[in-house]
N, C-alpha and C positions, 0 to 999 in steps of 0.2 A: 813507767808512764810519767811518773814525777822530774823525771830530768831535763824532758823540753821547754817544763812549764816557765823557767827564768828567761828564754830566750824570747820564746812568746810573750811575756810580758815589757818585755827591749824594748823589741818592733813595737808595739803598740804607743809604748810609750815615747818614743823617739818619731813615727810619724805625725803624734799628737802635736808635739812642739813644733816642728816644719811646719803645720797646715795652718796655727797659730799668725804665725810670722810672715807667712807668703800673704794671707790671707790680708793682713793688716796693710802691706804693701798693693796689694791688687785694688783695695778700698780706695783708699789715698790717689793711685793715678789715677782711676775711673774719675773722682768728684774734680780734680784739674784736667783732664780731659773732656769734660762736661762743658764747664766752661771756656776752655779753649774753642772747642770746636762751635761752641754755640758764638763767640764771638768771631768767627771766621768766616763760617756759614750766612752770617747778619750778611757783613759784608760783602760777598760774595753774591749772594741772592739780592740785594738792595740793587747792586751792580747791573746784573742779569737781568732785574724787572723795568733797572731804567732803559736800559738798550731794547728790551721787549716793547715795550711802550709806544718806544719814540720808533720804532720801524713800523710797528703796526698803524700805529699814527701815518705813516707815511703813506704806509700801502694802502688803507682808508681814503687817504684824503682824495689820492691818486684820480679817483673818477671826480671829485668834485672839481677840483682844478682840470681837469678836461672838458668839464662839462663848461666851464668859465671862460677857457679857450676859447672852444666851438662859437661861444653863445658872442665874446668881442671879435672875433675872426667874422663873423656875421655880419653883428653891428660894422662893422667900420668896412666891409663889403658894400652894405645895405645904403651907408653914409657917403661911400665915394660916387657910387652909380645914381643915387638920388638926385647928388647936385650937377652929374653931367645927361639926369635923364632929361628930355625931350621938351619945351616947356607946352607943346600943344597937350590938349586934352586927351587921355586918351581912352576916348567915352565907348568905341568900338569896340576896344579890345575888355572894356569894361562889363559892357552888355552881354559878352562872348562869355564871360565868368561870372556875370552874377545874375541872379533873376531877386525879383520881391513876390515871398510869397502872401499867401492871404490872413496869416496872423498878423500882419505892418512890415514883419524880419525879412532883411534879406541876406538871401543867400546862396552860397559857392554850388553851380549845377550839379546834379549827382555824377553826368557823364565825368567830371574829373575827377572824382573820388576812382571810381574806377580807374582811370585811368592812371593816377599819379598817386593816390591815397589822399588826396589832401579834401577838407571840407571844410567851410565858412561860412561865420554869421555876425551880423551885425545886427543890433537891435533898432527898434521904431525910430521912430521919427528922428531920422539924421537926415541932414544936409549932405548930400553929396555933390560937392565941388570937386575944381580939374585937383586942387591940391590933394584929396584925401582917397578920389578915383587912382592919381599916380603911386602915391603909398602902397595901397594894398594891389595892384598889378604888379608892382615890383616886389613885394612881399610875398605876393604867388610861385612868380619866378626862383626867387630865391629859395624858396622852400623846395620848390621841387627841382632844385640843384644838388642845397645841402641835405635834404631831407636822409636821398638814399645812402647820401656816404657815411651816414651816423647814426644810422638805423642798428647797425651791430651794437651797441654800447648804450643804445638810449632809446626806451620805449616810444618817445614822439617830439619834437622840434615844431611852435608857434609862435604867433606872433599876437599883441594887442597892441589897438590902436587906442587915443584918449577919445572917440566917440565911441566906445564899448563895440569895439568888433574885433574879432579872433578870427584867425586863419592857422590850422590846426594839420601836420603831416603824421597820420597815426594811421597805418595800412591797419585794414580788416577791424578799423573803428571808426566808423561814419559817424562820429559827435556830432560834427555839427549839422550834419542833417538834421536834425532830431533835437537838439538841444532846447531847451526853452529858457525863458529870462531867467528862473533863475540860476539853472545852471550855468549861464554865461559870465550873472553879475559874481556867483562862486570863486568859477575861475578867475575873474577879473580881483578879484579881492586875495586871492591867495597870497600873490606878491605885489601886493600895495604897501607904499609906507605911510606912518603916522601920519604925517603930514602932508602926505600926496591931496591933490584936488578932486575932490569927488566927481563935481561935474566942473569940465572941461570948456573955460571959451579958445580960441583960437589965436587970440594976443595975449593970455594970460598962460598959454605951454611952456613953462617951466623947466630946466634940465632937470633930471633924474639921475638914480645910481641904481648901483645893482643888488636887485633884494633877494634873500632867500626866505622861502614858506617854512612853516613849523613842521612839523612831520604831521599829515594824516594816510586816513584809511579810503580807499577807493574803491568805493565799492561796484564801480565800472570791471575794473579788473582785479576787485579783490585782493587787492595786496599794498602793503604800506609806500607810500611815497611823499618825495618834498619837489620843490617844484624853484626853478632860479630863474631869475630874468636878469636880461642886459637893456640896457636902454639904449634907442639909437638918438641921440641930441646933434642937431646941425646949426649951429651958428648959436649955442642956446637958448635952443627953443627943443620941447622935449616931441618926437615925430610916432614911436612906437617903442612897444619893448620886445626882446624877444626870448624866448625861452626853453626849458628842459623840464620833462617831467620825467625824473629817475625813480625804478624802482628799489624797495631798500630791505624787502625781504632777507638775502643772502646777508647783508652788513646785519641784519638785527637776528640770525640764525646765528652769524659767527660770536657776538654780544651775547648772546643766552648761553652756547657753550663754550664752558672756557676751556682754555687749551692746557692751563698751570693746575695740577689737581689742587684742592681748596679753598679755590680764587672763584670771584666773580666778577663780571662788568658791569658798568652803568653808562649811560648816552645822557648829559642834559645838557641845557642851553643855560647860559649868561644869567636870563634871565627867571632861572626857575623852572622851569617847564620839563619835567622828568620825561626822556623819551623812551629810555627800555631800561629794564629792572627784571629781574628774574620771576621777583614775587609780586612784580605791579602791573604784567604786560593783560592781562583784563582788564584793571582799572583805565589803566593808557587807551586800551583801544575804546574803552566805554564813551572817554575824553574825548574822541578823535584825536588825539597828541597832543592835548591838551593840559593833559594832569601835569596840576600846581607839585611841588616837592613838600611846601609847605601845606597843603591837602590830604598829602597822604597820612600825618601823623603820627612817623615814623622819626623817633630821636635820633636813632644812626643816620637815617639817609639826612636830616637834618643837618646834623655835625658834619657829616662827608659833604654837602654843598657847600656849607658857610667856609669848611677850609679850604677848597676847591676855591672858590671864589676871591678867599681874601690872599691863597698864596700862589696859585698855578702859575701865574706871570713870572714868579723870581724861584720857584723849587719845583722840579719834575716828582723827586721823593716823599710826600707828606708824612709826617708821622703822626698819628691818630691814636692820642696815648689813650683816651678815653674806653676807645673801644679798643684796645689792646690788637692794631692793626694798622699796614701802608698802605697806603693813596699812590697808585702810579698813575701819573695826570699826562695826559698832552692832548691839545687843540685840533680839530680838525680843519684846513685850509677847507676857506668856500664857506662853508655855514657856522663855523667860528665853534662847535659842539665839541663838550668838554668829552674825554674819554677815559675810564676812571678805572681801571684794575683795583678792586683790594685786595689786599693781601693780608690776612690772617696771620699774627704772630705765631702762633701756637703751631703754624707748621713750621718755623724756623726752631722752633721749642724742640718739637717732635723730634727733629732731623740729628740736631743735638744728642736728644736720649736716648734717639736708637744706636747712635755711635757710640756715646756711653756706656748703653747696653752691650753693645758689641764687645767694647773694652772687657766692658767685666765679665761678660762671658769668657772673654780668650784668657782671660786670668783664672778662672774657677777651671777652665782648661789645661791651663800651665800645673795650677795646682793638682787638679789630678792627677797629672801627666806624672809630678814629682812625688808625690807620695806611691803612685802605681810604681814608678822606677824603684825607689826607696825600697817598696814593698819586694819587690825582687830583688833586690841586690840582698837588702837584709836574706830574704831567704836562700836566696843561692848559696852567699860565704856560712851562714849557721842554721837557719832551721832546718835549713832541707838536709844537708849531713848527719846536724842530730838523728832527722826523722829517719835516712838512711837506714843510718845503723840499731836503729831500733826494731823494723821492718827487717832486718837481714836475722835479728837475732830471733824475733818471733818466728819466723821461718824455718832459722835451723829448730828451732825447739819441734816444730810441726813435723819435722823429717826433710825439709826443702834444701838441700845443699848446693841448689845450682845458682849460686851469688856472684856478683862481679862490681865490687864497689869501688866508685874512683880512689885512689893511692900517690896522686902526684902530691898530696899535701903534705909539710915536712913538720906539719904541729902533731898533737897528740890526735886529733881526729882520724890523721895519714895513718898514724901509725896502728891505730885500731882497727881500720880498715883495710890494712896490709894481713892484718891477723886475721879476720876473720875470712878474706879471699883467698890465706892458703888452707883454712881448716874446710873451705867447702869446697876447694878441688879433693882435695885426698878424698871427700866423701864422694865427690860426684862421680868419680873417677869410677867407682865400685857403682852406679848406680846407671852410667848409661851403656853397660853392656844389657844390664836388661832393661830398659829406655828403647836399645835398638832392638831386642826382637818382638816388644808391642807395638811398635810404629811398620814393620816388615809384617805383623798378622792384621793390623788397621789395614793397610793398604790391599793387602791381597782379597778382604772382604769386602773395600770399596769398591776391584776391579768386579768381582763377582754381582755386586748388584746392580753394576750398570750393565754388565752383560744379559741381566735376567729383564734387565728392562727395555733393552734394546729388541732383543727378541720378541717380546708383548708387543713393541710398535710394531716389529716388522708383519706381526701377525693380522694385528691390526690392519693396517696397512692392504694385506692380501686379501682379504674378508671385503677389505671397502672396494678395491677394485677387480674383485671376482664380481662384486652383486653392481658396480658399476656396468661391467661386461656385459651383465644379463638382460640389464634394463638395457643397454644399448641394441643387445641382439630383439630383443621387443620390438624397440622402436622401427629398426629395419624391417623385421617381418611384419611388422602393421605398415609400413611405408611401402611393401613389394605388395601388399594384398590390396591397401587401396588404390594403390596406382594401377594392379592390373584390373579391377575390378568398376577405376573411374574408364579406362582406356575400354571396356569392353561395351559400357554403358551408352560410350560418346556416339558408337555407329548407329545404334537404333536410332537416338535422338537425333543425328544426324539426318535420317531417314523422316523422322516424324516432322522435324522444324519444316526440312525441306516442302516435305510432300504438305503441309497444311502449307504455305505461305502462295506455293503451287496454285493453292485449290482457291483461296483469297482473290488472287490473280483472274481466275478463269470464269469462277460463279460472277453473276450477278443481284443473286438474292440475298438481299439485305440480312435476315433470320435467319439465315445459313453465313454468311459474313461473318456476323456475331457469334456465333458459335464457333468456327471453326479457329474467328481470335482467340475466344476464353481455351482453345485446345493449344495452341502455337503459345498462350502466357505461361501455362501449366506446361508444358515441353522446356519453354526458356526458363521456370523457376527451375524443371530438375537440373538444366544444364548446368545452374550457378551453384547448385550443391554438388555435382560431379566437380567442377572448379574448383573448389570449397575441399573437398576428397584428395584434389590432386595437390592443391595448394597444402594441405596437412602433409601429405607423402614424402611430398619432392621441397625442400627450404631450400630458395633461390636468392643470388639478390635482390633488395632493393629495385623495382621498376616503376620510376615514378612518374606519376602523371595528377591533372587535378582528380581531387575523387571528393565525393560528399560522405562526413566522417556519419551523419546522420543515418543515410543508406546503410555504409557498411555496417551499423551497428542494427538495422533493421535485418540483413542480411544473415547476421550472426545470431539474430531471434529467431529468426524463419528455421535457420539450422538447427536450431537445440528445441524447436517449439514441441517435436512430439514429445522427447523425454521429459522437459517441464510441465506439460499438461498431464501425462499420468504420475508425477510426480506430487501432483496437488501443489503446484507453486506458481500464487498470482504474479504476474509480470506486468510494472508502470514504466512505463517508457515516458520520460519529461525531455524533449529535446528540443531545442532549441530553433526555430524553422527561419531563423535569419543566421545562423553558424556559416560562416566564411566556408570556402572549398581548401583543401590543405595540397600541395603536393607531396602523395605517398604511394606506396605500394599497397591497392585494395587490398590483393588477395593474403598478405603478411600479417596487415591490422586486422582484418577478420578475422585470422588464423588467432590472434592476439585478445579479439574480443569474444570468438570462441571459449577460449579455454578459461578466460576468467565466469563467463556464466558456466563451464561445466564444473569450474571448482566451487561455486553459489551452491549448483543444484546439490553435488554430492554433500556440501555438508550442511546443508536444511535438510536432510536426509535423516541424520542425527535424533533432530524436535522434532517433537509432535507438531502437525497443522492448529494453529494458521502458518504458514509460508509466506514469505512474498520475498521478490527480487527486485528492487527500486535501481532503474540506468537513467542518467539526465547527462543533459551534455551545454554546457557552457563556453561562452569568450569572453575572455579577460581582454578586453582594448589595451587596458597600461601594460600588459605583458607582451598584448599580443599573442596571445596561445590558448589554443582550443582546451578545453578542462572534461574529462569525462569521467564520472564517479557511480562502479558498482555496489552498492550497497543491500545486504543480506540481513532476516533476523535471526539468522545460523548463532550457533555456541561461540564463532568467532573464532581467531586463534590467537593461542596459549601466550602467554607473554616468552614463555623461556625461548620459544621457537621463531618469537618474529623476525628474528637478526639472521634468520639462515634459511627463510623462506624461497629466495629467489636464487638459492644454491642449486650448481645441476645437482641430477640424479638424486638428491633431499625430497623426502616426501612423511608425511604425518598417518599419510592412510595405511590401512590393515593392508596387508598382502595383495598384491593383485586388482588391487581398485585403483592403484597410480603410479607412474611412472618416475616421479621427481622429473621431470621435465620440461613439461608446462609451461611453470612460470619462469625458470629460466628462460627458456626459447623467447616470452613473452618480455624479457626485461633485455633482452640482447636486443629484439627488433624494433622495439619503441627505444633504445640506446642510439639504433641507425639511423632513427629517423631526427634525431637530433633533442629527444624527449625525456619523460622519466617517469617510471610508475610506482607507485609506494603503498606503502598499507597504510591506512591511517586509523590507526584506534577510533569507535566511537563508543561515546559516554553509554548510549544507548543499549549497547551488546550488539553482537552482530560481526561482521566483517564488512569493512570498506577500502576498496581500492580504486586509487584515482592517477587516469592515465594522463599527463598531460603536454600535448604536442608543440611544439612551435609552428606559429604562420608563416612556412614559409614561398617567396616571393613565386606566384604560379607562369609557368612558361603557355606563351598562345595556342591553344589549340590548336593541332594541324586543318588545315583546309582539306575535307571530304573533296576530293575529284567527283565532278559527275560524270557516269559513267554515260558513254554516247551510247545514241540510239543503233539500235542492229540495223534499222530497218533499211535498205538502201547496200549495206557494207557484200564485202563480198564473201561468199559461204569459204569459210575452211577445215581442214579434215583435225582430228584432235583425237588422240588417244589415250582413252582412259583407264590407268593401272591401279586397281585397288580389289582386295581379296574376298572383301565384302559384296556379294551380288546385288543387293539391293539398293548401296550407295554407288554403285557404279550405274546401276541403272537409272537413278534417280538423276544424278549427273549427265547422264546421257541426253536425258530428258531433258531437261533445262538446258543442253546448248543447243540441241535440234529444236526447241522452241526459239532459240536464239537467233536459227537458219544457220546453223554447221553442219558437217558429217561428223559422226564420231565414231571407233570402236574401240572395246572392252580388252581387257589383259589381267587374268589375276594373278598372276604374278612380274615380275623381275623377267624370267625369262622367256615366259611367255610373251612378255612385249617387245624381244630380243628379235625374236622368231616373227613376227608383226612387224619390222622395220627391217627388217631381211626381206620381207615381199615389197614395201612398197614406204614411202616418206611422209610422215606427218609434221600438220603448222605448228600443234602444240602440243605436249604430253602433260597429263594430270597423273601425278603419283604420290600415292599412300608412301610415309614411310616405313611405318612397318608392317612386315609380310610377310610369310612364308617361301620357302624355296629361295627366292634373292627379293631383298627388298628394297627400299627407297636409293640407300646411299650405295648400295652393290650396283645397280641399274644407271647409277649417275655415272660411275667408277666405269663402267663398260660404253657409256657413251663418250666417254673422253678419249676413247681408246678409237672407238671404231665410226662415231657420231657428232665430231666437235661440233659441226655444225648448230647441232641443236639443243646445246649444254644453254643458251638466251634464249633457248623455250620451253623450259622445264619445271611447272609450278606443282610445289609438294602439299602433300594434303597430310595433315594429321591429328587425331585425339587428344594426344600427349605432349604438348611441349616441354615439359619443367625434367623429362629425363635431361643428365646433364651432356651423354653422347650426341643427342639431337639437337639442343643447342648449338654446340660447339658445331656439329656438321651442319646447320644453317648459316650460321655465321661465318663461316668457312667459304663456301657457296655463294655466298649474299642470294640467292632465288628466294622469291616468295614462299609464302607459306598460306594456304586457308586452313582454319581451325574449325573443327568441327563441335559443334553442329555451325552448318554455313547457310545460307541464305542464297538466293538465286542471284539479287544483285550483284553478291561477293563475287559469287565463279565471273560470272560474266565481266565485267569490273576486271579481276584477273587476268584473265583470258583478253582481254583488249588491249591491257598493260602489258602483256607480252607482245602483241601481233604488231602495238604501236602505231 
């Protein structure tokens, strides 16, 4: 164990000194790369923030020099047509525009606001002469020339005159309807200059220039704005001015966020006047744009004016050594506002350290990289051979002779390791003949117990699909018993719908009426559980139509109502009586809400009372899907089993109480309809399951034909084939009330023998029957009767067999389902005769 230890102490010692050395070199470039890159970076970004600047600057100014455009494009319109307008008066077209009203003001009629957007006023007691009538008619005109073309780009285009009147183009702001003095003398003052003349004589109008307003707040329309006038002067003499009120929302949006991360902006004026600041724009607006720089009592924004001020004329790049930050300056054309970027040393600092950082990270990289390589090579050429041969020799001493150590080296290591790989052949040599026959008795006990486990599955395997088989042969034989036993039920009821709806028909006694309804409701409840019966029997597809999910779920109460009331289990129905109509197959979702109340009942069955069954039925709008949730205070089920509930032929109950079927069936048919049902745990105990459908899109209702009246038609002969005497008579009855002939056949052949004597309009036929029935009897009219194959309407109990299907649809003939109704046959029977 003593003999690796000098090597191990090498390496250690020899990576020591490498990591020394890199290390001192990695130091050294990082601290001049530091400063490198920070003096690059200055440059580089000083560069960038001037160019940033002075474009932004540009793009800025952009609307103010359009707006300066528009406003001497105007003026020198306004100046050429003045001096070639008309020198009469023109007092008519005057009185057409303006009226005085009864505060002394006059002003522009409201019919032209509507009409052109424009509105006008003039304050008291003016003089109106031909000179100052011509002004403001061609100031009108002109307005509602340029008005609309500049409407895109500028909230409104005015004009003032020097006796204080404004003519204003601002669609959907009737100013100056409404304005009053002092809102005019406001406006008027907005772009007045120092030295402008308050009041105005008529030889002392003066030329003018063109002013810009300070920034304020408007609280007409709520948002910040400056305001520029042009003057129009003819001969120097000053005639009007006219103007732009822009909004500056968007410009002092783009000023708050800055686009440089670290930076912020500033807007001020010449003379002091802070317009937007990050940390001042409440005070500003308090100001109406007013705040002084020197007010706020801020030493930076201080210092940033005074240099702003003393140097923006001759340096775009300030350097603000104070506050260890750049000034990028530039002017905006039009209102002369200084636009101020600072820039924050410290993120040119930052930029610097992080490269720095970078550097010396990629060295502390390198260095690892080299001591890692070091550490391997060292061990490749010496420790790992030492440790080799040290490892082989522990081995032989344990009895391990199967060594193979590398031998291409020609030092004294080669040579040891050439030794010790011939001493552990000669051993091995003797060691894997018995090597080979424990690996030949491994294997043959490995095949043995996959063979014993193969067999377990396959046994398994038999067991799951014998007792599959079994439950399947159930379901069949419960499917052949209620189908024959709904099909046998349908004839009486057939008989009874009939003969009551008969008896409705004929009485006139109101208290016999009554009665003989509550017998025909109780007839129609059993038919919907004979339906109910057949729908269990017979699984069809899918037949959709709208249905009310509320119903069916009343439907499927009605059904299980007796075994739950001797069950002792309350039942709360919470249903929703605004629930949308769904398009589904009733009789499937019955069949589905069936089975989840029979799975309630059986396992409240379990606890003692109290019982109950809570169903509610909800709509989700944002989903759009109908939600119906059964909840039980049952033991619930098991957690180990909830993941294999809705498996076929899986079932939890004792022998003989369930089929595993159920909820399968139930998870396939709410799958078709495009849905999903789940169990969902509640906190409370119990079992909850919640079905929930999609709404989807309901197709129009077919239009009910009325059927025409008999009365008048002409009698036709009609023979009727059904095995049942009393449905066949009851039929009789009902079309001889109708004014036909009919007679009777029960069977197939007997109606054979019946059309052998003599031709009937129409045949009525059962299709199943003794002797030949429905589809034999059709089979032999084709043969010997085509004629009357379009007069052949079948009658039957049982639709959902799946051979009577397929032979209806075959066919395409009608069908009346029993139990039928007098209208139906009839109805029928007219729709054949046509």
């Amino acid at each position: 164990m003593a003999a690796p230890r000098p090597s191990r102490s090498l390496t250690r010692q020899t990576l020591f000194q490498m990591a020394i050395r890199i290390t001192a070199i990695v130091t050294v470039a990082t601290v001049i790369s530091y400063f490198h890159v920070k003096h690059n970076l200055q440059t580089q970004t000083l560069e960038q923030l001037q160019r940033y600047v002075q474009e932004w600057g540009a793009r800025e100014s952009a609307i103010f020099v359009l707006a300066q455009d528009n406003l001497r494009t105007f003026a020198q319109d306004y100046a050429k047509r003045l001096e070639n307008f008309d020198v009469i008066d023109p007092q008519a077209r005057f009185g057409e525009l303006f009226a005085e009203r009864g505060d002394g003001s006059t002003r522009l009629r409201d019919f032209f606001f509507e009409k052109s957007g424009i509105t006008g006023v003039i304050g008291k007691y003016v003089d109106f002469d031909a000179d100052l009538r011509r002004r403001l008619v061609l100031g009108y005109d002109l307005l509602a020339q340029y008005g609309p073309a500049w409407q895109q780009r500028f909230v409104n285009l005015y004009i003032t005159t020097p006796e204080h009147g404004i003519l204003i183009y601002w669609p959907g702001k009737p100013w100056g309807l409404n304005a009053n003095s002092w809102e005019v003398n406001a406006k008027l003052a907005l772009n007045e200059n120092e030295n402008d003349e308050v009041l105005v004589i008529d030889n002392l109008r003066v030329a003018r220039k063109t002013t810009w307003s300070t920034l304020y707040f408007d609280y007409a329309v709520n948002d910040w704005m400056v305001s520029t006038t042009e003057p129009v002067n003819v001969d120097g003499q000053y005639m009007l001015s006219v103007g732009h009120d822009m909004l500056l929302h968007e410009l002092i949006e783009r000023m708050l966020s800055s686009r440089i991360e670290g930076t912020y902006n500033i807007l001020l004026r010449e003379d002091g006047l802070l317009l937007t600041h990050p940390r001042f724009m409440d005070a500003i607006q308090a100001q109406n744009g007013n705040l002084s720089i020197a007010k706020t009592g801020d030493a930076n924004l201080n210092r940033i004016f005074n240099l702003v001020k003393n140097q923006a004329d001759t340096a775009i790049i300030i350097d603000n050594d104070e506050d260890d930050e750049y000034l990028a300056v530039t002017r905006l054309q039009g209102p002369g506002w200084y636009l101020v970027t600072v820039f924050p040393k410290a993120i040119i600092i930052r930029g610097a350290f992080v490269t720095a950082r970078l550097i010396l990270l990629l060295g502390v990289i390198a260095l690892l990289v080299e001591i890692v390589t070091s550490f391997f090579v060292l061990r490749a050429q010496l420790s790992k051979p030492l440790t080799s041969l040290m490892e082989a020799t522990n081995r032989i001493a344990v009895g391990d002779f199967n060594i193979h150590l590398a031998n291409h080296r020609l030092d004294e290591i080669g040579r040891l390791a050439r030794s010790l790989n011939t001493m552990s052949l000669e051993i091995g040599a003797r060691e894997n003949a018995l090597n080979e026959r424990s690996v030949k008795l491994a294997l043959l006990n490995e095949q043995l117990e996959q063979e014993l486990e193969e067999r377990k599955r396959a046994e398994r395997e038999i067991a799951r699909q014998r007792e599959a088989l079994h439950q399947s042969e159930k379901l069949n034989a419960l499917g052949s018993l209620l189908a024959g036993v709904s099909h046998e039920l349908n004839n009486p009821l057939s008989v009874v719908v009939g003969r009551v709806i008969m008896l409705e028909e004929e009485t006139a006694d109101p208290a016999l009426k009554t009665k003989l309804s509550k017998i025909r409701q109780a007839a129609e409840r059993c038919a919907r559980i004979v339906k109910a019966f057949l729908s269990i029997a017979r699984q069809q597809p899918p037949q959709r139509k709208p249905v009310s999910v509320n119903a069916l779920i009343e439907a499927a109460v009605e059904l299980t109502a007796y075994s739950l009331r001797t069950a002792d289990i309350g039942t709360v129905l919470d249903l929703d009586p605004l629930l949308p109509k769904l398009s589904a197959d009733a009789d499937q979702l019955t069949q589905v809400f069936t089975n989840l109340i029979v799975n309630a009942q059986q396992a409240l069955l379990e606890i003692d009372p109290p019982r109950y069954l809570e169903i509610t039925s909800s709509f989700a709008r944002d989903e759009q899907r109908v939600r119906i949730e059964f909840a039980d205070n049952g033991p619930g089920v098991p957690e180990a089993i909830r993941s294999r509930i809705f498996e076929p032929f899986y079932t939890s109950k004792p022998v003989g109480m369930g089929t595993g079927i159920g909820l399968s069936f139930s998870y396939g048919v709410v799958a078709l309809h495009g849905g999903q049902i789940i169990l969902d745990p509640s906190d409370a105990g119990g079992a909850r399951f919640v079905v929930s459908l999609p709404l989807a899109v309901l197709p129009a209702p077919p239009a009910e034909g009325v059927p025409p009246e008999p009365v008048g038609t002409e009698p036709h002969t009609i023979l009727i084939v059904d095995d049942e005497p009393d449905i066949a008579e009851m039929l009789g009855e009902m079309l001889v009330a109708a004014g036909h002939r009919t007679d009777t056949a029960a069977s197939g052949n007997e109606a054979l023998r019946r059309l052998a004597d003599r031709s009937y309009d129409v045949i009525l036929s059962d299709l199943k029957m003794p002797d030949l029935d429905g589809p034999g009897l059709y089979r032999h009219l084709q043969q010997s009767y085509p004629q009357l194959l379009d007069r052949v309407i079948f009658i039957s109990g049982d639709t959902f067999r799946m051979e009577a299907s397929e032979f209806l649809a075959q066919t395409g003939r009608p069908l009346l389902e029993k139990p039928f109704i007098p209208s139906e046959v009839i109805r029928a029977v007219q729709q054949v005769l046509g």
